[in-house]
C-alpha positions in Angstrom: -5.1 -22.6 22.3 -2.4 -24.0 24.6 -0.8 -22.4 26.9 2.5 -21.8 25.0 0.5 -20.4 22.5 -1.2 -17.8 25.2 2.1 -16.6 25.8 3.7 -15.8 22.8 0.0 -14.0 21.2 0.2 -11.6 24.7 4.3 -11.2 24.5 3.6 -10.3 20.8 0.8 -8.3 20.9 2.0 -6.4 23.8 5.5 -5.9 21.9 4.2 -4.0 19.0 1.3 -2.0 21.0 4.2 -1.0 23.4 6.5 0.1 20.2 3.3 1.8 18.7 2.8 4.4 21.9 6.5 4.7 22.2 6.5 6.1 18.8 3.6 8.2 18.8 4.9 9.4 22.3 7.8 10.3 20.7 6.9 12.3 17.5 4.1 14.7 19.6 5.5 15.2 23.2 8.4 15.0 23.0 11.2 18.2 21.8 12.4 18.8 19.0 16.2 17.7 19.0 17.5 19.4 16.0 17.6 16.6 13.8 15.0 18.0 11.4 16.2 18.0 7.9 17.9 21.6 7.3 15.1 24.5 5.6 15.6 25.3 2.1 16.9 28.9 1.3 14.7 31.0 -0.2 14.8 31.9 -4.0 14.5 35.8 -3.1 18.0 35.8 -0.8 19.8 32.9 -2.4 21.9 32.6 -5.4 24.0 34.6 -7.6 24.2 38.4 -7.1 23.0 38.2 -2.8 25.8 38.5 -1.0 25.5 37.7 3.0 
């Protein structure tokens, strides 16, 4: 393989690797930032006749 070819297989490889530990970084160290989806209410305090 030329060298041209060397180059672009590393810059690739090491592109998606990179991306691939940023993410999993991401989704167990770091925070949570309040953008998980919002919890369902309950069936037992929710709904007609339960007042807040």
């Amino acid at each position: 393989m030329t060298l041209g070819g060397w180059l672009v297989m590393v810059l690739s490889v090491g592109t998606v690797s990179s991306l691939f530990f940023w993410c999993i970084y991401r989704i167990s160290v770091e925070k949570s930032t309040g953008n998980e989806p919002a919890r369902k209410p309950d069936a037992e305090t929710s709904g007609p006749g339960h007042e807040a």
